[in-house]
C-alpha positions in Angstrom: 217.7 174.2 190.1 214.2 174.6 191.8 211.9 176.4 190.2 211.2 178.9 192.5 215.2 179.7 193.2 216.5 182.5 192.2 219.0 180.8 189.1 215.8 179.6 187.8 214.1 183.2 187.8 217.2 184.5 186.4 217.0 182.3 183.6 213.4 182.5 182.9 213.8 186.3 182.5 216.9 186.3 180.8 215.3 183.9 178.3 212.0 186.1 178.6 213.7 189.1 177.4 215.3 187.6 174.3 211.9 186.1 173.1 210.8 189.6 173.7 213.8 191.0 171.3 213.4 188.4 168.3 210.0 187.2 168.4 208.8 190.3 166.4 207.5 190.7 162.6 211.4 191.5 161.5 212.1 188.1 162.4 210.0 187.1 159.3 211.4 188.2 156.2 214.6 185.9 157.1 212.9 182.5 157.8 211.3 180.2 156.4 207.6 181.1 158.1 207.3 183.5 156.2 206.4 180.8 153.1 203.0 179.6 154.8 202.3 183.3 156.2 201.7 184.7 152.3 198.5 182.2 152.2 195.2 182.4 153.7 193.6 179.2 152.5 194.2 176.6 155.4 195.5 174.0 152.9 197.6 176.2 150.9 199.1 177.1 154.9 199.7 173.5 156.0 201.3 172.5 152.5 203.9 175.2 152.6 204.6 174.9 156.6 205.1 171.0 156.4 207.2 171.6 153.2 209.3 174.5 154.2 209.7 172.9 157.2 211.1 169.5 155.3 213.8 171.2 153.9 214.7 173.5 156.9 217.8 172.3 157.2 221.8 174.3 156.8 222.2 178.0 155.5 219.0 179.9 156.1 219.6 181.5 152.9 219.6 179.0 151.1 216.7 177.3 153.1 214.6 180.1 151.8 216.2 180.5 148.1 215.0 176.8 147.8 211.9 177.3 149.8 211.2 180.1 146.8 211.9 177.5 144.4 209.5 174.9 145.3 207.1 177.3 145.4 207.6 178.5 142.0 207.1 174.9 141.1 203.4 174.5 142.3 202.5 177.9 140.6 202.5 179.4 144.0 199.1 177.6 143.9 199.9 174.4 146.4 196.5 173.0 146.9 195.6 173.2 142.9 198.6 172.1 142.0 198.8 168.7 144.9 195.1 167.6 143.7 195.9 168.0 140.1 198.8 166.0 140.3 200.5 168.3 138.2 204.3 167.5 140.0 203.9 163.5 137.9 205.2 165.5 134.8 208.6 166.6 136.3 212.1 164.5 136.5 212.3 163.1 139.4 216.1 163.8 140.0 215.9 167.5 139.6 217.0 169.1 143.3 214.9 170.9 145.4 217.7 171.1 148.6 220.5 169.7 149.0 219.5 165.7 149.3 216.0 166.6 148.7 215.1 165.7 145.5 212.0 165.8 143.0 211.4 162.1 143.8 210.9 162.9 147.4 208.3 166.0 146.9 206.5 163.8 144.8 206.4 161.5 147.4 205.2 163.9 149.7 203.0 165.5 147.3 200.6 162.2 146.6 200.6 161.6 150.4 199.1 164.8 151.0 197.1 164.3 148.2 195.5 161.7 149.9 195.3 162.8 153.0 193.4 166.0 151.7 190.9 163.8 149.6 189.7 162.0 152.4 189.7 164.5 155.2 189.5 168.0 154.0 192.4 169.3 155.6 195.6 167.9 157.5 194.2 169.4 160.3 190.9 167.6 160.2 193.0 164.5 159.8 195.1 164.9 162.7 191.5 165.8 164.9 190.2 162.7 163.6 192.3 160.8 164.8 192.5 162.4 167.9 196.5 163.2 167.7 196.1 166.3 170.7 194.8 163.2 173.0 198.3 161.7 172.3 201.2 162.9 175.3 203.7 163.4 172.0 201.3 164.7 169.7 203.9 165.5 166.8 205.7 162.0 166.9 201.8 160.3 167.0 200.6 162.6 164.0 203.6 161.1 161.9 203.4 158.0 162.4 199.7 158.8 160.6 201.1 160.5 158.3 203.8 157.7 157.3 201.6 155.2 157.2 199.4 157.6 154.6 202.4 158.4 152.3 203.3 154.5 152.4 200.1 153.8 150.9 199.8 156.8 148.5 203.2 155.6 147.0 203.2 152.0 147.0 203.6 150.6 150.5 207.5 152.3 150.4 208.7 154.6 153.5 210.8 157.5 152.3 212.9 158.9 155.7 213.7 162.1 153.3 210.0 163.3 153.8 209.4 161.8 157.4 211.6 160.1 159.8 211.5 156.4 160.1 213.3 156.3 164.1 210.4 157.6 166.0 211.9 156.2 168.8 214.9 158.4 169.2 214.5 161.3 166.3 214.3 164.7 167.6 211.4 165.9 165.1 212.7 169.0 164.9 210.9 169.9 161.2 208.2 168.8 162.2 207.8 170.0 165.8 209.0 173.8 163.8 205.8 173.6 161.3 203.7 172.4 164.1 205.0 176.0 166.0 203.6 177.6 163.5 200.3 175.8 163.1 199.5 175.4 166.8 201.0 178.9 168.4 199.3 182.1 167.9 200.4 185.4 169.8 199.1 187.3 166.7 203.0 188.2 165.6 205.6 185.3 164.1 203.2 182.0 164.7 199.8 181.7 162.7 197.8 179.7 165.0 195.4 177.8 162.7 195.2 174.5 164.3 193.5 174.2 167.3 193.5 170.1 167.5 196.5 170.6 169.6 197.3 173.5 172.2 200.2 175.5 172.2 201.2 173.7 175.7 201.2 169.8 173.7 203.9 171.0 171.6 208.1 170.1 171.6 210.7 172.5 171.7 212.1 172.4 167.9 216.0 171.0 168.4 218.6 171.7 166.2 222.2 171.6 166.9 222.2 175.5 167.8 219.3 175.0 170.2 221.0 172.0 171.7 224.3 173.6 172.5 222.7 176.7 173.7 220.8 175.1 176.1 223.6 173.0 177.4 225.3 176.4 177.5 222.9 177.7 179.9 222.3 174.3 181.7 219.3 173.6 180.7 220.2 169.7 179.8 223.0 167.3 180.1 223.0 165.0 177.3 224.9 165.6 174.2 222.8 163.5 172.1 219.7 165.8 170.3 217.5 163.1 170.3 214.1 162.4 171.5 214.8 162.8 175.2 216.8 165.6 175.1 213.5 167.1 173.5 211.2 166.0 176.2 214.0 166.8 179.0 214.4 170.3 177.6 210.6 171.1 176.9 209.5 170.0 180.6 212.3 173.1 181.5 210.5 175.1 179.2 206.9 174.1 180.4 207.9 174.8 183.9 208.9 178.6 182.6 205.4 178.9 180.0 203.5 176.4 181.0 200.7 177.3 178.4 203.4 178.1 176.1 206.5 176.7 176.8 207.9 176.7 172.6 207.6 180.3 172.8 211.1 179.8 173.7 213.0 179.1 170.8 212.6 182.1 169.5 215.2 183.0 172.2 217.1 179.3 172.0 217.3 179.5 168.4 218.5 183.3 168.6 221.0 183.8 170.8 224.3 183.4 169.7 227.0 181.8 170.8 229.1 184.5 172.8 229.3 186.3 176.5 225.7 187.7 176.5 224.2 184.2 177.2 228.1 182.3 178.3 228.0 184.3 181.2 224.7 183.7 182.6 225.3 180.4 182.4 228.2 180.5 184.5 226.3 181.9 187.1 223.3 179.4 186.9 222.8 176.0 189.0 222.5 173.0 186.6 218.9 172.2 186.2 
């Protein structure tokens, strides 16, 4: 589909108007933003988004049930309770989410930790080492981050807390706290970083987000992989250019049915 056809506007303002109808405060108190959003603190917000984000994963429900757990772990105090190492006194094979376990937030925890000792912030890190100069900022700022948990816990990887195949992974966790970092309209997205802009980032994919966007054309391949992320977020970067993630508020939303079927059967392949 060009993008000045007429399939393409179609699309665009289809997909337009759903952002419009989910990306609103309501959308909140059901996901797992809304963890990061009750702190002001920058630290406290890039603990919780990185971890809610880690364990984003299955029923939303229980994403958030869990998400309330490990916060009632760190005293709903996350930067105290990261640089006073309080998390070395618990078990390590208590559950946090399903095959996330106390011996991976630990694992996490001390690589923050470090991280925070040094630089201040994990945004500070990522601007010092010049991640938004990077064409795939999220996969360059964990491969930091990997080799900084390595050598907070030993030398070991852990592909619980960070995925080890940055070649092919998706990066959908992390690409989803990154949203929420990096994008600010002033309603869902907090907008604290600004070492990256909103137009660097990857769409977040997910199963759902795959299959809807294969729905409505959008991609080919059946893998959600790597390059099904950077094949869908150049579609979405020629809709929003400056903002082209804005878009799975409406990817992630709409459900499988007629409303978004049928426009799909009536759009070119892109």
């Amino acid at each position: 589909m060009e993008q000045n056809s007429e399939d393409f506007r179609r699309l665009r303002d289809f997909l337009d108007a759903e952002v419009a109808r989910i990306n609103n405060v309501g959308f909140i108190a059901n996901d797992p933003v809304q963890f990061p959003r009750r702190f002001e603190r920058l630290q406290d917000v890039e603990l919780v988004s990185f971890l809610s984000a880690t364990i984003a994963w299955g029923n939303r429900k229980m994403i958030c049930n869990n998400c309330e757990k490990m916060l009632a772990m760190m005293d709903n105090s996350p930067l105290e309770y990261v640089m006073d190492e309080a998390y070395e006194e618990i078990p390590d094979e208590l559950n946090i989410h399903r095959t996330f376990f106390v011996r991976d937030f630990k694992y996490m925890l001390r690589g923050f930790r470090k991280i925070i000792g040094q630089y201040g912030s994990l945004h500070d890190f990522a601007a010092r080492h010049a991640v938004g100069d990077s064409e795939a900022p999220a996969w360059h700022l964990v491969e930091l981050m990997q080799q900084q948990f390595a050598s907070a816990n030993g030398g070991v990887p852990n592909s619980r807390c960070l995925p080890s195949n940055l070649a092919t992974t998706a990066l959908k966790r992390i690409n989803m706290a990154l949203r929420w970092l990096v994008r600010d309209d002033g309603i869902v997205d907090m907008g604290l970083w600004t070492c990256i802009k909103p137009s660097q980032l990857f769409i977040p994919l997910d199963v759902h987000v795959g299959d809807t966007a294969r729905a409505l054309h959008m991609v080919q391949r059946r893998a959600n992989d790597r390059r099904t992320v950077m094949e869908l977020t150049d579609v979405l970067r020629m809709m929003r250019p400056a903002d082209p993630v804005v878009y799975d508020f409406a990817l992630f939303g709409i459900g499988i049915g007629d409303k978004y079927v049928g426009v799909a059967a009536e759009s070119s392949q892109l």
